[in-house]
TORMAR-604118 format. One record per atom (N, C-alpha, C, O, CB): x, y, z. Coordinates in pm, whole numbers, plus 32768, in hexadecimal, padded with zeros to 4 digits. Glycine has a CB too. Layout:
N
XYZ...
END
This chain:
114
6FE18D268D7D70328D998D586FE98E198D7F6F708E258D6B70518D988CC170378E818DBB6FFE8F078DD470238F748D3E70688F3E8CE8704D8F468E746FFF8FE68D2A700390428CFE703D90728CC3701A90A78C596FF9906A8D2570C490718CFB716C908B8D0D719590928C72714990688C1C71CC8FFA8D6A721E90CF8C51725790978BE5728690188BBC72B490078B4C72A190CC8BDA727B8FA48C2572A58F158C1172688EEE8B9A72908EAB8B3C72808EB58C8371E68F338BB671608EDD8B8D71618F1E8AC071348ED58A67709E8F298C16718C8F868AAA71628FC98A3171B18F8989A171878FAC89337185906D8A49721D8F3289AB72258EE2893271C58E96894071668E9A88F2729B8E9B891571CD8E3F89AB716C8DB489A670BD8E00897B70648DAD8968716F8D508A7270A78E5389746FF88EAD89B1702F8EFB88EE6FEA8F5288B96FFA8F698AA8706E8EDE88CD706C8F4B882D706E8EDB87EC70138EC6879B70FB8FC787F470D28E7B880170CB8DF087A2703A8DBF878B6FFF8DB1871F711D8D6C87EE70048DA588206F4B8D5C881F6F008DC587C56EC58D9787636EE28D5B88E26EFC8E5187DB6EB08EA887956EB38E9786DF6E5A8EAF868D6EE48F3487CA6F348E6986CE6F638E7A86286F2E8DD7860E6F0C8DA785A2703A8EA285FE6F338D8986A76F0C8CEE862A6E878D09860A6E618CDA859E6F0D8C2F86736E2E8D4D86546D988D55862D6D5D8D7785D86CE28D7285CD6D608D85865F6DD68DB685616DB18DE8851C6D228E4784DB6CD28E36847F6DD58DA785036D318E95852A6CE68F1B852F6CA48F4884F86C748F6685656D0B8F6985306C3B8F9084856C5A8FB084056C73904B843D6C1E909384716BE28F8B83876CE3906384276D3D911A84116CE2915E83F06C879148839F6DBD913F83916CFF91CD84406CA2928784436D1892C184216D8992A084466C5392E284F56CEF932B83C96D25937D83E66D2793FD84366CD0944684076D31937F83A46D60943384936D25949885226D7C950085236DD2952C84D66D29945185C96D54951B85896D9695BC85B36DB795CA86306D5D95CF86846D38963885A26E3095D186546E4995A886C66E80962387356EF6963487526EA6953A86AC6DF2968687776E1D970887B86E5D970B883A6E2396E588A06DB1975987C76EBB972C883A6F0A974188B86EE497B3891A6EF9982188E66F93975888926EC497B7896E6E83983B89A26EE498478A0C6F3F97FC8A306DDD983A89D56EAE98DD8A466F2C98CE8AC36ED598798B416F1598A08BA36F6F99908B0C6E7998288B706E5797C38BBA6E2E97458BAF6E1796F38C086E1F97E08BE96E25973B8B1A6DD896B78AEA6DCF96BA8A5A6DB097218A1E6D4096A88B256DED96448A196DD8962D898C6D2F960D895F6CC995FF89A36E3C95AA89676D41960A88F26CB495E5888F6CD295BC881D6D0A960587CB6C539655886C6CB1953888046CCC952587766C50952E87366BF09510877E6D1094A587556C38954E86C66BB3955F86606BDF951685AB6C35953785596B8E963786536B8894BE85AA6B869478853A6B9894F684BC6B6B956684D66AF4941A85386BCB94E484596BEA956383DE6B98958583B86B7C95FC83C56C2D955883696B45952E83776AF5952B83026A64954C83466A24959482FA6B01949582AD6A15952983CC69BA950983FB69B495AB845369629607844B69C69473843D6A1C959C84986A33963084FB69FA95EA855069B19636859069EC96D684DE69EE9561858369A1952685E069DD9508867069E1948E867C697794B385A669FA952E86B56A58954A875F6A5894C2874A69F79496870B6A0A959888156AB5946C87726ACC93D6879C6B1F93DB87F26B79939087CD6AF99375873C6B3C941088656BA5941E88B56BDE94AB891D6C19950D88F16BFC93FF88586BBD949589A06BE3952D89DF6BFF950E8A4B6BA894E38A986B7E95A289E76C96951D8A756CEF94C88AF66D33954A8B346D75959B8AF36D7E943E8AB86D1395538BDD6D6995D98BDB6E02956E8C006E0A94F48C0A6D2B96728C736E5095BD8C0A6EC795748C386EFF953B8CC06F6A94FF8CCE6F1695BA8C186EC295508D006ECC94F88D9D6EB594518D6F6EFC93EF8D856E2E95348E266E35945F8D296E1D93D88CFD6E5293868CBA6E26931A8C936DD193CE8CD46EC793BF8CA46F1793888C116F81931B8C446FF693338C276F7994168BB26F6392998C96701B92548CDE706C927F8CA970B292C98CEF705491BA8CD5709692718C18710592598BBC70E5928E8B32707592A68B04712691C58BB47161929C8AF5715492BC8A8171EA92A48A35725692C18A68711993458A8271DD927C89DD72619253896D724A920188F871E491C388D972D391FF89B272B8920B88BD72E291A9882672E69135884572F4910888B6736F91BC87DB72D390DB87A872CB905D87A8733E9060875A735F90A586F972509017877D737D8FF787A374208FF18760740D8F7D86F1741C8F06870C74B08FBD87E473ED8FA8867D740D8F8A85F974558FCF85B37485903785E073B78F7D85B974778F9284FC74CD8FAA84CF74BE905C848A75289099848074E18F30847F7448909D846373FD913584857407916F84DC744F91D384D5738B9143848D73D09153854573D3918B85CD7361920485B3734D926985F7747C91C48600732091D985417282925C856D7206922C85D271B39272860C7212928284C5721591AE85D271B4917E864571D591B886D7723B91A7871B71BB90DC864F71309221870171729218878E70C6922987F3705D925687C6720792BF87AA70D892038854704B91E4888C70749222894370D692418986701B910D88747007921B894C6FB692228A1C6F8791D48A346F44918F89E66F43927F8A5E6F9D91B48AE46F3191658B196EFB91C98B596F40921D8B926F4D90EB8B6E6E6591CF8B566E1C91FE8BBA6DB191678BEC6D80910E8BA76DC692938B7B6DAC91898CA46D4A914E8CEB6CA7910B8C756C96913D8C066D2691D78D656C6690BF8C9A6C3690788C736B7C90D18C766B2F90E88C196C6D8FF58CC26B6F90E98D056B3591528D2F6B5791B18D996B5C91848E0B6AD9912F8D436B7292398D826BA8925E8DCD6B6C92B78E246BAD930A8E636BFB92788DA06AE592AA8E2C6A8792B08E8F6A7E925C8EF66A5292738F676A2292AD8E606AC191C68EB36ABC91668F4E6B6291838F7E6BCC91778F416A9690888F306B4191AD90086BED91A3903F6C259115903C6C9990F9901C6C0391D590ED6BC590BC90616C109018906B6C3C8FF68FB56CA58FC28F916B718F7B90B86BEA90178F716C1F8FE08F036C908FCC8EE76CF190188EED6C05900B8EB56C878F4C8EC26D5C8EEB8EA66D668EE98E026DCC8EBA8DD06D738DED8EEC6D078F178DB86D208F038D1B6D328F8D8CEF6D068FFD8D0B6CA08EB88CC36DAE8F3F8C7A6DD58FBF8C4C6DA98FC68BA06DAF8F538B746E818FD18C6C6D8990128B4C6D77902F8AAF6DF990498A7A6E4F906D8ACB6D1790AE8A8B6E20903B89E16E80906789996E4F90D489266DE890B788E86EC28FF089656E80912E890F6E7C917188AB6ED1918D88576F3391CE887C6E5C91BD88C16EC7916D87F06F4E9166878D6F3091B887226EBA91CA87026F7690CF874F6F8091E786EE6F94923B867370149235861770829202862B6F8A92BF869D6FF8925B85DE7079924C8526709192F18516702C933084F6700291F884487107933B8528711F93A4850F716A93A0847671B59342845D716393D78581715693F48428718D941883B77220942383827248941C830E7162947683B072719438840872EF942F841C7324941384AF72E094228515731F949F83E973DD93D784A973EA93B3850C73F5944A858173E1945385FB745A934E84F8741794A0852A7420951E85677371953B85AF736A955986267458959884E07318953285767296956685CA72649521862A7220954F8686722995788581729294788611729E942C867172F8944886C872EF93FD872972AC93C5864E7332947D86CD738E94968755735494FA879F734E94FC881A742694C2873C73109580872472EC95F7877D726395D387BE724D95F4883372E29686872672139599877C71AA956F87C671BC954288697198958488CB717895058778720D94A3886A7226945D88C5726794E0894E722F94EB89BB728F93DF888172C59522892F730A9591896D72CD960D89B172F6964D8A13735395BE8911722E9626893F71F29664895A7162964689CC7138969E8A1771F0968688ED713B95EA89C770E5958689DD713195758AA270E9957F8B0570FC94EB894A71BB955E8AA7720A953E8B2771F295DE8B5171AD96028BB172C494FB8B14722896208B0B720E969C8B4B719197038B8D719897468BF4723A96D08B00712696F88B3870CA96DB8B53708B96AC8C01704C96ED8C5470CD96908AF670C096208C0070AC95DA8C8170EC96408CEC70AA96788D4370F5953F8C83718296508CD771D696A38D4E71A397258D2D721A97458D24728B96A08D4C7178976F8D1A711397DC8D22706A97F98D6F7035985F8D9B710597E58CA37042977D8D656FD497708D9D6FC197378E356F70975A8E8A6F99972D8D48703696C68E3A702A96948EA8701996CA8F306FEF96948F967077965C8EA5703C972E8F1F7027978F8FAB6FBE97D08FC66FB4981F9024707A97F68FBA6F3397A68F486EC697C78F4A6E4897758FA86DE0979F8FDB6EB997CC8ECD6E7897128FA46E2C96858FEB6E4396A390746E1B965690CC6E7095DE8FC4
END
C-alpha cells in the first residue's frame, strides 16, 4: 500500500488496535507546517511541514472524531516506500472536520513551495 487515502481507514484501524496509551496535545496549524506538543510536558513530539503530509482524513466510525495523516516513513530518503499513521481524537465532530479541512488546506497552500 502507498500513502494515498486508500490506505487511512486500514492505517487508523492498525494505529487504534495497538492500543496506545493517549496524550493529550496540541495540535498547531501553522501557515507551512504543523506541530503537535504533548499538554502537560510542552514536549514537541511532532513537526511535519505539509508537502510531507500524502493524506489526511476521518475514520468512518459511528463519532467521526477520529482523524489521522500519512506521512513518508523517512522523508529524507527519496526511495522510501513506508508510510507512518498519525491519529488523533478531536473533541467534536465539528473540530474534526476543521482540523482535517484545515490540515488539506494547508497542503494546497504550500505545495507550490517545493
Amino acid at each position: 500500500m502507498h500513502g494515498g487515502k486508500e490506505v487511512l481507514q486500514h492505517a487508523i484501524t492498525q494505529v487504534l488496535q495497538e492500543h496506545q496509551q493517549s496524550k493529550e496535545v496540541l495540535l498547531d496549524l501553522k501557515e507551512t507546517h504543523l506541530t503537535c506538543t504533548d499538554r502537560g510536558s510542552k514536549q514537541e513530539l511532532l513537526e511535519h511541514h505539509y508537502p510531507e503530509i500524502s493524506c489526511v482524513g476521518r475514520y468512518g466510525q459511528p463519532d467521526y472524531t477520529v482523524f489521522a495523516f500519512c506521512v513518508a516513513d523517512s522523508p529524507e530518503t527519496p526511495l522510501s516506500t513506508g508510510f507512518c499513521c498519525v491519529a488523533f481524537r478531536a473533541q467534536s465532530i465539528r473540530e474534526c472536520e476543521d482540523m482535517v479541512c484545515r490540515i488539506a488546506t494547508g497542503f494546497k497552500h504550500t505545495e507550490w513551495f517545493v
